[in-house]
C-alpha positions as CSV (number, residue, x, y, z in Angstrom):
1,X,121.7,99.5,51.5
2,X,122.2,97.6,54.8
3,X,122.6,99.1,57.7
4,X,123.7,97.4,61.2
5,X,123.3,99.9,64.4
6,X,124.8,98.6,67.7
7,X,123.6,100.1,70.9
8,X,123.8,99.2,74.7
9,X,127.3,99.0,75.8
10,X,129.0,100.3,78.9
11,X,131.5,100.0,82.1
12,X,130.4,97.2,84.4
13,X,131.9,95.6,86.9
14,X,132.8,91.8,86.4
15,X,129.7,89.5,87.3
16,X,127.4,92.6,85.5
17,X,125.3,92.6,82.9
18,X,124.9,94.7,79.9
19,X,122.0,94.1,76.8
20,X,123.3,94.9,73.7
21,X,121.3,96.0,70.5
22,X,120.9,95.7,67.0
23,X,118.8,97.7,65.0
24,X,118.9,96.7,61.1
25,X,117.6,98.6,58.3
26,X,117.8,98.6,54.1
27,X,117.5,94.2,54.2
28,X,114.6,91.8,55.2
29,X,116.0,90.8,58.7
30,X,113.8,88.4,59.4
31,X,115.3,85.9,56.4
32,X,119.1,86.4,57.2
33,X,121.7,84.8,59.8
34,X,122.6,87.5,62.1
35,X,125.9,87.4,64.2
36,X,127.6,89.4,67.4
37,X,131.4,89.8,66.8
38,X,133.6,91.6,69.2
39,X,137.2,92.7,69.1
40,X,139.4,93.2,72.1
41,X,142.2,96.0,71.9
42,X,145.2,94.4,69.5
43,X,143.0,91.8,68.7
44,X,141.3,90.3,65.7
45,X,137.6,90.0,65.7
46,X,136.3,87.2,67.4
47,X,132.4,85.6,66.6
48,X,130.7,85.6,69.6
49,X,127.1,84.3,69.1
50,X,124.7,83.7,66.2
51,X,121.1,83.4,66.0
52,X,119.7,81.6,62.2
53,X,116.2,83.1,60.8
54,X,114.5,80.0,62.4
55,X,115.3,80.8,66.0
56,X,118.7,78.7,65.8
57,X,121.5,80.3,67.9
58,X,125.4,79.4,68.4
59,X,127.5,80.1,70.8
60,X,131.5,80.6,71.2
61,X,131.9,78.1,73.9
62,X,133.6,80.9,76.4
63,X,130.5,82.4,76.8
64,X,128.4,79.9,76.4
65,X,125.5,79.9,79.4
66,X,126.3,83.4,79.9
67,X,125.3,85.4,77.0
68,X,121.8,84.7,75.3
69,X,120.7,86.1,71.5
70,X,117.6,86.7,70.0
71,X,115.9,88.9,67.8
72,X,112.8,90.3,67.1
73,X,111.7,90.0,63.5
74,X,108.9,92.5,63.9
75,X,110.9,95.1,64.7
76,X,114.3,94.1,63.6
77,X,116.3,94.3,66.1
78,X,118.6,91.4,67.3
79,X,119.9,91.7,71.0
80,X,123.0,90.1,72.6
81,X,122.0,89.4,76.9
82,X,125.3,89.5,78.6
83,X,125.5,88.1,82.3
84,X,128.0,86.8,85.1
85,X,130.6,89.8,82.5
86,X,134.3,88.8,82.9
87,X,137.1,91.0,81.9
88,X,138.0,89.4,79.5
89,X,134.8,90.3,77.8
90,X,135.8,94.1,77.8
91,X,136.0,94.6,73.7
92,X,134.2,96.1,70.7
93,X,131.0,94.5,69.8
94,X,129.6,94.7,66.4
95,X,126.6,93.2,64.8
96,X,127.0,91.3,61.3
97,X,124.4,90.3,58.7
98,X,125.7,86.5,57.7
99,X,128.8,87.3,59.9
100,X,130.2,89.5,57.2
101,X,132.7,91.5,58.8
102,X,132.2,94.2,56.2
103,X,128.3,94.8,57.3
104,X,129.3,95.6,60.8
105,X,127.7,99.0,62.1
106,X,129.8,101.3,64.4
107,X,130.1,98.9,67.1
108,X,129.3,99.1,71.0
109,X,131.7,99.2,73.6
110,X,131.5,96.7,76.6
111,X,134.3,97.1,79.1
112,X,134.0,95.2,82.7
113,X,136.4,96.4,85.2
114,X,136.7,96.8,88.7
C-alpha cells in the first residue's frame, strides 16, 4: 500500500525559508510523477509543483523561482525548497503520487507570519 509522509514545515517569517519532505513507501518511486499540493484555511487544494520520473519539474507560476523540487530516487524522498516565503504561502502541504489527492500523507504545515 502507498504511503506519502510529509515532514519539514514550520512558522517563518515572510522572506524565510523552510525544506519540506517526502518520504514514500509501499510503490516504486522512482517510476511515478510526484506532486506538492497545499491548501490554505477555507480553501481548496491548490498544486503547487511537480517533479516527472525523468527529472522534469512544473511549477504554479506564483511560485515560480522561489520554490525548487526534486527527489531522490535512491532513497525516495521528494523535497519541496521554499525561499523569499510570502504569507500567502501559509497553508497545508501535502505530497501526492500522480497528484492524486487521495494519496496525500498527513500533510505539513507552513505558516509565514510576522
Amino acid at each position: 500500500e502507498a504511503q506519502l509522509v510529509e515532514s519539514g514545515g514550520g512558522l517563518v517569517q515572510p522572506g524565510g525559508s523552510l525544506t519540506l519532505s517526502c518520504a514514500a513507501s509501499g510503490f516504486t518511486f522512482s517510476t511515478y510523477y510526484m506532486t506538492w499540493v497545499r491548501q490554505a484555511p477555507g480553501k481548496g487544494p491548490e498544486w503547487v509543483s511537480g517533479i516527472y520520473s525523468d527529472g522534469r519539474t512544473n511549477y504554479l507560476h506564483s511560485v515560480k523561482g522561489r520554490f525548487t523540487i526534486s527527489r531522490d530516487n535512491a532513497k525516495n524522498v521528494m523535497y519541496l525548497q521554499l525561499n523569499s516565503l510570502k504569507t500567502e504561502d501559509t497553508a497545508m502541504y501535502f505530497c501526492t503520487k500522480e497528484n492524486t489527492w487521495s494519496t496525500r500523507g498527513q500533510g505539513t504545515q507552513v505558516t509565514v507570519t510576522s
